[in-house]
C-alpha positions as CSV (number, residue, x, y, z in Angstrom):
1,X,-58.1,-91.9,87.3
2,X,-60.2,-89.1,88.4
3,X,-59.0,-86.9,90.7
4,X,-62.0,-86.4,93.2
5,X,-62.7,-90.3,93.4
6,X,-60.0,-93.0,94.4
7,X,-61.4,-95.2,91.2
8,X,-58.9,-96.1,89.2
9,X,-61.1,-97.0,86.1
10,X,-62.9,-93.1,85.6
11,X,-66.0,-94.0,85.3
12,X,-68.5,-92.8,86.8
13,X,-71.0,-95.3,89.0
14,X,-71.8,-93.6,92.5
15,X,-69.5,-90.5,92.1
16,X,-71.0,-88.0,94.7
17,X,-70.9,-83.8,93.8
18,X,-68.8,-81.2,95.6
19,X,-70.1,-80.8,99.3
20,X,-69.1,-77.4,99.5
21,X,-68.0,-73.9,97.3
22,X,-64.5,-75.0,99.4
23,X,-64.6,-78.8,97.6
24,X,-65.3,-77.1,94.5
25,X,-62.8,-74.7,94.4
26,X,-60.1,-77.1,95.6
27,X,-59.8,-75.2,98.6
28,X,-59.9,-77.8,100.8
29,X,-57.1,-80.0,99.0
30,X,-55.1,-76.8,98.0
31,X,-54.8,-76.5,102.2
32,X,-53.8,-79.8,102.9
33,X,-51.1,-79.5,100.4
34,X,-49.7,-76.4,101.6
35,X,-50.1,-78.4,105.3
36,X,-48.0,-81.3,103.3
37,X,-45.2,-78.9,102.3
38,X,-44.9,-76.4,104.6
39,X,-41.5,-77.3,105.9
40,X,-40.3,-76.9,102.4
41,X,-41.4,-73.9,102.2
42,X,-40.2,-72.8,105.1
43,X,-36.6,-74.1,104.5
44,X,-36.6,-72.7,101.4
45,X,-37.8,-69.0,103.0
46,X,-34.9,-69.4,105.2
47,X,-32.3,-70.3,102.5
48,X,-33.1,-67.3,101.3
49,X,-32.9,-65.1,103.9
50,X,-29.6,-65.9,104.8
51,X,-28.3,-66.1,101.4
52,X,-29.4,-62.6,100.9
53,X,-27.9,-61.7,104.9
54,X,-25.0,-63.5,103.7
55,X,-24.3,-61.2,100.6
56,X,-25.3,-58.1,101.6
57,X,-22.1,-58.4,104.2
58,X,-19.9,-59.4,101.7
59,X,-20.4,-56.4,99.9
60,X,-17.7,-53.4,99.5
61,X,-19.5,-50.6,101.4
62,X,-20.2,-47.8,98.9
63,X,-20.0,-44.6,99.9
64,X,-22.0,-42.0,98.1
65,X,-22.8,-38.0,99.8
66,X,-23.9,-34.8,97.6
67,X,-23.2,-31.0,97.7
68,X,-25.0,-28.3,97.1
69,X,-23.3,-25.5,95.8
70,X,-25.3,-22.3,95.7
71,X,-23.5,-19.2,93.5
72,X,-25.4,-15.6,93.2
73,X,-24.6,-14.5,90.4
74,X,-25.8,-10.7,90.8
75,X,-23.5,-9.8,93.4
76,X,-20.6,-7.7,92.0
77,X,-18.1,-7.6,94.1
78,X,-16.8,-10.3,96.6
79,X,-15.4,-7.9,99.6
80,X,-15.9,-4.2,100.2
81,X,-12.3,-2.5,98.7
82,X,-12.0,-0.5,101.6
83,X,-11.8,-3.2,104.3
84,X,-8.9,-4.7,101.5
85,X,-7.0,-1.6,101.1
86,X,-7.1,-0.7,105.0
């Protein structure tokens, strides 16, 4: 059975071309299967959102922070002896 006539037998006979670039692309029957299934789609799209909403609060929070610790290494002394000593 070919695809772009409703004969069952495939042969040709009175087959008409394409109208269109659209028709011959399969545009035009690509569409009106996405118009077919769209609320599969859709309910799928939705599963999945809210299976991923649904695990990312279920998670253990993990905490995570950094430090920056910042030495100079050509100072000599730490305090001036005098302000030690009295």
């Amino acid at each position: 059975m070919n695809i772009m006539s409703k004969d069952p037998s495939g042969a040709g006979g009175s087959q008409s071309q394409p109208q269109g670039l659209a028709e011959m692309l399969g545009v035009t029957a690509l569409l009106a299967m996405l118009r077919r299934r769209m609320w599969i789609m859709v309910l799928v799209g939705v599963l999945i959102a809210t299976g991923a909403f649904a695990f990312l609060q279920t998670r253990t929070a993990v905490y995570e922070s950094t430090a920056l610790v910042m030495i100079n290494p050509r100072q000599t002394t730490v305090t001036n002896n005098q302000d030690v000593v009295g």
